[in-house]
C-alpha positions as CSV (number, residue, x, y, z in Angstrom):
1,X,0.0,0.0,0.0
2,X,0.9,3.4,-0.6
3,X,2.8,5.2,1.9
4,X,1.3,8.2,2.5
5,X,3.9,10.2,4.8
6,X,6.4,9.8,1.6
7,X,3.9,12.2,-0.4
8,X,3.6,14.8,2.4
9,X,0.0,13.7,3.7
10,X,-0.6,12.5,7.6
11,X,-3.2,10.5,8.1
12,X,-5.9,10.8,11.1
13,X,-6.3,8.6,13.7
14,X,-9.3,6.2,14.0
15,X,-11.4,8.1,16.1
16,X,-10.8,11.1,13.3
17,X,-11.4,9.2,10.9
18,X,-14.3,8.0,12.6
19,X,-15.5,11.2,13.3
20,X,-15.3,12.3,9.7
21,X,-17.2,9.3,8.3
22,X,-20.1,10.1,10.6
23,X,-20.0,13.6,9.7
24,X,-20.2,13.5,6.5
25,X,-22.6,11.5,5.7
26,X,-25.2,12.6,8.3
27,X,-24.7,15.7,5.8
28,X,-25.8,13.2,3.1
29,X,-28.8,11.4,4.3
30,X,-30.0,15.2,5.0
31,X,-29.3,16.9,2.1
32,X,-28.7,14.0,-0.8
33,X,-30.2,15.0,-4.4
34,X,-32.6,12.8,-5.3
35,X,-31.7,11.2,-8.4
36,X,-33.5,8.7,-10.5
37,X,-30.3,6.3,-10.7
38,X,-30.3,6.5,-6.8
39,X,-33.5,4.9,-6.5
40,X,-32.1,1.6,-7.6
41,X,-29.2,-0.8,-6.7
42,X,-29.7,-2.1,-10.2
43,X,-26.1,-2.5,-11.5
44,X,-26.8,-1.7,-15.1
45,X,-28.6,1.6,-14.3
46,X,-25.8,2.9,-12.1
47,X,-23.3,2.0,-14.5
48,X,-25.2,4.0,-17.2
49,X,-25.5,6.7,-14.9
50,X,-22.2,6.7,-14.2
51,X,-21.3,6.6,-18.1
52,X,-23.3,9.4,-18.5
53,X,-21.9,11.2,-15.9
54,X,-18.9,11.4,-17.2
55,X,-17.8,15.0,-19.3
56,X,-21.8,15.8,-18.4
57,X,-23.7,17.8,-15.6
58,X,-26.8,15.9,-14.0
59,X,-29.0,17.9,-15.3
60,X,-28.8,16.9,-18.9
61,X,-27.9,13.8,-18.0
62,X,-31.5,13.1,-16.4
63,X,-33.3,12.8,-19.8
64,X,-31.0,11.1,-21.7
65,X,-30.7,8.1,-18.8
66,X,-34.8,7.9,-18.6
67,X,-34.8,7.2,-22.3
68,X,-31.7,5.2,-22.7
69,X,-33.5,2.5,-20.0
70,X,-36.3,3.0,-22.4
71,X,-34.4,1.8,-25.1
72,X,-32.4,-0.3,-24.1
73,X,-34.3,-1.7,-20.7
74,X,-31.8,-4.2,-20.2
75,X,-28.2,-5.2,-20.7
76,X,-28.8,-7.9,-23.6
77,X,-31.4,-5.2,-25.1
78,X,-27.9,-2.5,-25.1
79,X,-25.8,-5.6,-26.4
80,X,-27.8,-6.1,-29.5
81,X,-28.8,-2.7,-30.5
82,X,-28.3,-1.6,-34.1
83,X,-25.6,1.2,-34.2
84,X,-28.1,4.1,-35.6
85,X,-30.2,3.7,-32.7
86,X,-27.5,3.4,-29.9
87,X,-25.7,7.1,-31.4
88,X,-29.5,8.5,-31.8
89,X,-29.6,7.6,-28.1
90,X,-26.5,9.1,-27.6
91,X,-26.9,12.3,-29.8
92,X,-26.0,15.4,-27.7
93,X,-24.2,13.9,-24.9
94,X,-20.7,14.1,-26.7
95,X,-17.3,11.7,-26.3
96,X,-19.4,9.0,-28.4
97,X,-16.7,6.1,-27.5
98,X,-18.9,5.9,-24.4
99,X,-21.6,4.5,-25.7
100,X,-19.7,2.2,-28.0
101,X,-17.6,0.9,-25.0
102,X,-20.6,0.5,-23.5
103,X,-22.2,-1.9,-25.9
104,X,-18.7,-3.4,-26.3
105,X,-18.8,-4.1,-22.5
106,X,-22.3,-5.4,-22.5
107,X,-21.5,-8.1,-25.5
108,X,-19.0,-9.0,-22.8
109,X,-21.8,-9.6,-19.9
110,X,-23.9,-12.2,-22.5
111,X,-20.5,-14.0,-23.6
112,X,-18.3,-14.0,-20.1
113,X,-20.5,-13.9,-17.7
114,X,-23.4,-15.0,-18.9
115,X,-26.2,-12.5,-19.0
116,X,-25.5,-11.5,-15.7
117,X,-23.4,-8.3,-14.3
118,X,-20.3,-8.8,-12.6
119,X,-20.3,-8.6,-8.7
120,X,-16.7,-8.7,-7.6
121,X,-14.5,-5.2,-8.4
122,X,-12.2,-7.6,-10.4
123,X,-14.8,-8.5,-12.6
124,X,-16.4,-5.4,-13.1
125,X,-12.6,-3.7,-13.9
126,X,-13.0,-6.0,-16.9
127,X,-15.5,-4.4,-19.1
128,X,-14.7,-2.6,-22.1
129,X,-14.7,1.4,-20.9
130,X,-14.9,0.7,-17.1
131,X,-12.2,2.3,-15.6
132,X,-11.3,3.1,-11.7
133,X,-13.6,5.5,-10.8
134,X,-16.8,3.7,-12.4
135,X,-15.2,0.0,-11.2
136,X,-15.4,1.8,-7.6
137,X,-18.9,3.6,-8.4
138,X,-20.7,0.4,-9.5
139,X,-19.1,-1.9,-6.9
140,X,-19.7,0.2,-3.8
141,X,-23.1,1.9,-4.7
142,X,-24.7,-1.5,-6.4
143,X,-22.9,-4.4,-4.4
144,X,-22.0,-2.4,-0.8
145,X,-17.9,-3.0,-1.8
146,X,-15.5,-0.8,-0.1
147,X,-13.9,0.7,-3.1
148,X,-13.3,3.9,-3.6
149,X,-15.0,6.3,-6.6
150,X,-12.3,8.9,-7.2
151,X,-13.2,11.6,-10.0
152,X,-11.9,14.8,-9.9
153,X,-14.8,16.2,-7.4
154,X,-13.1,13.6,-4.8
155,X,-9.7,14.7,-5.8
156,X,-10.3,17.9,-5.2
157,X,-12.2,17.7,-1.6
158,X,-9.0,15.3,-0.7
159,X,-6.2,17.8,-2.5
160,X,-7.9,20.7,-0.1
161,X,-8.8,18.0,3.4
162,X,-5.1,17.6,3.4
163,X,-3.2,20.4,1.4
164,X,-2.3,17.9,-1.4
165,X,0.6,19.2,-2.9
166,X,-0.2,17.6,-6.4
167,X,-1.0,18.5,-9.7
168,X,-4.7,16.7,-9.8
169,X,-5.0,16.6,-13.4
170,X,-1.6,14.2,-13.8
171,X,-2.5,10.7,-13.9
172,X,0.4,9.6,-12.1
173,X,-1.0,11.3,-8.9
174,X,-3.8,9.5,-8.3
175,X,-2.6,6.7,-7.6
176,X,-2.1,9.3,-3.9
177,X,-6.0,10.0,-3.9
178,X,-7.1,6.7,-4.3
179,X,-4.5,5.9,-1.1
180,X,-6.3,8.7,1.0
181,X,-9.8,7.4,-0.1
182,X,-9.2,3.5,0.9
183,X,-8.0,4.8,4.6
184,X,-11.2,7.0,4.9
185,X,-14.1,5.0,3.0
186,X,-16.8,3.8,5.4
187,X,-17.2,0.1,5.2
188,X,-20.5,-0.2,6.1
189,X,-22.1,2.7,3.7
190,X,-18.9,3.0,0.9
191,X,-21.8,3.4,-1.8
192,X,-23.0,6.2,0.0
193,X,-19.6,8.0,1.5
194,X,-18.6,8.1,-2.5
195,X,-21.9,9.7,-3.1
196,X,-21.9,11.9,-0.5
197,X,-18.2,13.0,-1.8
198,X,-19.5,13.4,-4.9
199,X,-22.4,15.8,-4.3
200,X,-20.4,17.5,-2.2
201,X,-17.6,18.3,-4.7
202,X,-20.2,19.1,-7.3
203,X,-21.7,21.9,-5.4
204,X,-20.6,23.2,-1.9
205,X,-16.4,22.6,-2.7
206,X,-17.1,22.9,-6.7
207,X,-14.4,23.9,-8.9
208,X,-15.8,27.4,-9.4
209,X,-17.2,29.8,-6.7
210,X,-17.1,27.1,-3.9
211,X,-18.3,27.7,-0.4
212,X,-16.2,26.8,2.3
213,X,-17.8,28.4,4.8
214,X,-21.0,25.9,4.3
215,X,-19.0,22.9,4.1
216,X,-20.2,19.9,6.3
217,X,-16.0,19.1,6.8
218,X,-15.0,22.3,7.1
219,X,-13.4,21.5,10.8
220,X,-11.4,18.8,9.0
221,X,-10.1,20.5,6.2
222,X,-6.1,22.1,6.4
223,X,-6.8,24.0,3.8
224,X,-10.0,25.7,5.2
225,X,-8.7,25.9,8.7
226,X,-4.8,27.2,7.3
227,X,-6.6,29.8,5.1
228,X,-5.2,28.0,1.8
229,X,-8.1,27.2,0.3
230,X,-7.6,29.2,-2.7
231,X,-4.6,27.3,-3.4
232,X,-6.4,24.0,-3.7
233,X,-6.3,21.3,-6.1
234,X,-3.5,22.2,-7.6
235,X,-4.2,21.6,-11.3
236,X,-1.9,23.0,-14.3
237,X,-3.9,24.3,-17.2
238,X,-5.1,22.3,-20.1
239,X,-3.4,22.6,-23.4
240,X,-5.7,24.7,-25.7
241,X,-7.5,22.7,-28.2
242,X,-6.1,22.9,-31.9
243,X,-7.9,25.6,-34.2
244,X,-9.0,23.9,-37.8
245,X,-11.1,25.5,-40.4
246,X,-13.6,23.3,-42.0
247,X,-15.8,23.8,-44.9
248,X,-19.2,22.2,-45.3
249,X,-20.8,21.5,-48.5
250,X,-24.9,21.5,-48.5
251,X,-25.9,19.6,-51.9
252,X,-29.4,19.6,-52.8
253,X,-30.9,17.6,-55.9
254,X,-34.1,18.6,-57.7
255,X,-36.0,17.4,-55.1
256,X,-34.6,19.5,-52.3
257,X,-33.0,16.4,-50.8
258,X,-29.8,16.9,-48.6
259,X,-27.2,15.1,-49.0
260,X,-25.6,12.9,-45.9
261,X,-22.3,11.9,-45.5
262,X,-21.8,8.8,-42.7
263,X,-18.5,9.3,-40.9
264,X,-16.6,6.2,-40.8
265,X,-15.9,4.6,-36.9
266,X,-12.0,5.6,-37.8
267,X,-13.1,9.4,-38.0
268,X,-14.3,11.6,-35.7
269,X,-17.8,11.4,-34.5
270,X,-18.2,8.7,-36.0
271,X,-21.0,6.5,-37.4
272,X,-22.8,10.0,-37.0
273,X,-24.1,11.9,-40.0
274,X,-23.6,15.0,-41.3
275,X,-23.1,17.0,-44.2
276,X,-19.8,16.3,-46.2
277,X,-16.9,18.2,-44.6
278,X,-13.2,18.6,-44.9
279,X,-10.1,20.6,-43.6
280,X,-8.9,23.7,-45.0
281,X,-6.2,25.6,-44.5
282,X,-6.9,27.4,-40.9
283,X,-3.6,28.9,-40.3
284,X,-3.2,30.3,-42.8
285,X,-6.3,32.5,-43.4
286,X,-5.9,32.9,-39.8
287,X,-2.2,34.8,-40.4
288,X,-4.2,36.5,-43.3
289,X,-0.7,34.9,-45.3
290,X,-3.1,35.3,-48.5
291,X,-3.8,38.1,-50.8
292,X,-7.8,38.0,-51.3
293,X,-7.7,37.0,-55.1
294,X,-5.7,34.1,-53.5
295,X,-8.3,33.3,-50.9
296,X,-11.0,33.0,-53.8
297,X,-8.9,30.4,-55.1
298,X,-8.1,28.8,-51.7
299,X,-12.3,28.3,-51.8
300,X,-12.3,27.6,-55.3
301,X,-9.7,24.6,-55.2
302,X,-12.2,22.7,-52.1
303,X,-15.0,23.1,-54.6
304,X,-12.6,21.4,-57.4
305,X,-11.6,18.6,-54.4
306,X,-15.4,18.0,-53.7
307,X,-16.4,17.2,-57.2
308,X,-13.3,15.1,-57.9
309,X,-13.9,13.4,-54.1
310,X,-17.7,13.5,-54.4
311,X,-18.1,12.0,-58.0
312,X,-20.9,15.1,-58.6
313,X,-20.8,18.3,-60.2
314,X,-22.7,21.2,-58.5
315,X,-23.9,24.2,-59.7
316,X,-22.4,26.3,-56.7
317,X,-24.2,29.5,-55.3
318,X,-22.8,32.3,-54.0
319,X,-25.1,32.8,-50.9
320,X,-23.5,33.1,-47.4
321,X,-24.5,31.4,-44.2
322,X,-23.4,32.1,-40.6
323,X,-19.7,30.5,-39.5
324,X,-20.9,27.8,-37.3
325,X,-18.1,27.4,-34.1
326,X,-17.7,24.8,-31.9
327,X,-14.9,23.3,-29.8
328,X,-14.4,19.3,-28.9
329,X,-11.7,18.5,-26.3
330,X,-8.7,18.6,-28.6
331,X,-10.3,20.5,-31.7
332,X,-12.0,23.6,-32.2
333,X,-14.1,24.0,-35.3
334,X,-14.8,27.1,-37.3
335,X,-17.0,25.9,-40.2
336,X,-18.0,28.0,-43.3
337,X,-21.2,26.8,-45.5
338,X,-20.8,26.2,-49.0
339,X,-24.5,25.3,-51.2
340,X,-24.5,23.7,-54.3
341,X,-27.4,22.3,-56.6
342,X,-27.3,19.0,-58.5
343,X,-29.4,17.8,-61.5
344,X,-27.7,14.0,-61.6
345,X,-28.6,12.6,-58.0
346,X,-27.3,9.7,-58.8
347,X,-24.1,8.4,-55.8
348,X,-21.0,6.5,-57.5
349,X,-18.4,7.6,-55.1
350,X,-17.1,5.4,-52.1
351,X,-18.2,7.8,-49.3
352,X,-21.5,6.6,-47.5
353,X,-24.0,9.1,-48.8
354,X,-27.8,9.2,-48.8
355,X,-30.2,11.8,-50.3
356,X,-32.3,12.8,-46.9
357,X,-35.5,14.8,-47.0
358,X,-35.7,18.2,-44.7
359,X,-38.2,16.2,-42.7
360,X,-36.4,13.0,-42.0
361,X,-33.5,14.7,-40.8
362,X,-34.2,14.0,-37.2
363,X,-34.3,10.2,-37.5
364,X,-30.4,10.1,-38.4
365,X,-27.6,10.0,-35.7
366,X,-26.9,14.0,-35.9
367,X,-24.0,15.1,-33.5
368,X,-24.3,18.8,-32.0
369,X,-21.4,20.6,-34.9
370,X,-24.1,19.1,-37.3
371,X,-27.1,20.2,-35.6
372,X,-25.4,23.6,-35.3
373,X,-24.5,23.7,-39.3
374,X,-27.8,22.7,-39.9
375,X,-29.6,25.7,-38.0
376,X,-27.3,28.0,-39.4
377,X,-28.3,27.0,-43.1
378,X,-32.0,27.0,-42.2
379,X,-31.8,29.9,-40.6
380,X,-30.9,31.4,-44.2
381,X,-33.6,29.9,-46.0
């Protein structure tokens, strides 16, 4: 185990320890948010709650869990579900690898363990997409385990209970959290002690604006009682994500069909749909390193690329559309809207088209930089 003196941090003694259990979650069963996934000890909710959860506030998440489990009611139901209708269940919620690990991880259930969820830690750490923190969600909250749940709310209660001095967004430190958590979890209630972290890092010691003054563990905390508080977690900013330009092409036929492109699962987003995109030069018009005849060319030479790509031949108009912004993780988007019209609807190329009426739009996978493109075309029309 972990020494925890090595890393700066000394540990309680029982009775503080003690103390501190009891505190705390006397806090919770007062003043626990009542959440639909917290009404059941159902493994497979929790562990879609907990997917959910994940890069998402509670909130949002609320809907989307209700009609997932209407979907997809149980684990076999997830296991076999076509992929259009697992991403349509998804569509909004973003970092769409969830989902697939999640049906990934359910084909395990049927195969490994036949049907039935897993109720040992080891066996849950298995699944496709179940790391630590949802390993130790699931097994304390569904089976009573002692395992800890450490996310970055926990991190950052422990990094101020005990004036952490490490970077809480390096992986190689929380190997220290999780050392902290497995002295302090309560073994009778770990489910709720991890819950009772969690709400509390999500609202009363939250990231932003935080109220230490209201704090159930505010006797406990160093940080609170040393007046270092503001100095805690200590976290070293993000990289910026990268800037790319991207062009959209809206194709309509005679009919006023759109064309749809299918991303392929080695892309981005995909298995979504959207309308056919690609890269341009963003740096460069950023640096303004072209005169502007050049930049009509620039435009001129994604049309050619389109045609030659696309196996069609648009007639291309010269209305303009709103850029459509928006930033992923590692990416940010700025996307400018080309139209074009085509006589010949017919699709030779290799890309996954389809010609898609206005009003069937809604029944395809669609993820949010589509959604946005598509308002910001409509909103033209």
């Amino acid at each position: 185990m972990l020494d925890l003196n090595d890393y700066g941090i000394e540990m309680w003694d029982a009775a503080k320890i003690a103390d501190f259990r009891r505190t705390l979650l006397n806090w919770y069963d007062r003043e626990k948010r009542d959440l639909p996934w917290r009404r059941s000890k159902n493994p497979y909710h929790i562990w879609v709650s907990e997917i959910m959860l994940q890069q998402t506030q509670v909130v949002t998440v609320i809907p989307y869990y209700e009609r997932f489990l209407d979907w997809f009611p149980t684990i076999e139901d997830l296991a076999k579900a076509p992929e259009e209708k697992l991403l349509k269940a998804w569509e909004g919620l973003g970092y769409y690898s969830r989902v697939r690990n999640m049906q990934a991880a359910a084909q395990q259930v049927m195969t490994e363990f036949s049907g039935q969820f897993p109720q040992t830690h080891e066996g849950i750490s298995s699944l496709k997409g179940i790391g630590p923190y949802t390993a130790g969600a699931i097994s304390s909250i569904a089976f009573n385990l002692p395992e800890p749940a450490v996310d970055g709310n926990v991190m950052r209660v422990m990094a101020r209970l005990f004036e952490v001095n490490y970077d809480v967004g390096d992986p190689k430190n929380r190997k220290i959290f999780q050392a902290i958590m497995e002295v302090l979890i309560d073994p009778e209630r770990p489910g709720d002690f991890n819950q009772a972290l969690m709400d509390l890092g999500t609202d009363i010691e939250s990231a932003k604006n935080p109220r230490p003054e209201e704090s159930p563990v505010r006797s406990f905390c160093a940080a609170y009682l040393h007046g270092t508080y503001d100095k805690y977690p200590i976290k070293e900013p993000k990289k910026k994500p990268r800037p790319l330009q991207i062009q959209a092409f809206v194709i309509r036929n005679e009919r006023g069909e759109i064309l749809l492109e299918k991303n392929t699962k080695e892309r981005l987003l995909g298995g979504f749909w959207s309308f056919p995109i690609m890269e341009t030069n963003f740096v460069a018009q950023q640096l303004d390193l072209f005169e502007k005849e050049d930049a009509v060319l620039e435009t001129l030479s994604q049309k050619q690329v389109f045609e030659e790509d696309y196996k069609l031949k648009p007639q291309w108009t010269d209305r303009q559309f709103a850029t459509v912004k928006h930033t992923f993780s590692h990416q940010k988007w700025t996307v400018e809207i080309l139209e074009g019209l085509v006589k010949k609807a017919e699709l030779t190329s290799s890309h996954q088209l389809a010609w898609v009426e206005v009003s069937d739009l809604a029944n395809y996978p669609l993820a949010t930089p589509q959604k946005k493109m598509m308002a910001a075309y409509f909103e033209t029309k």
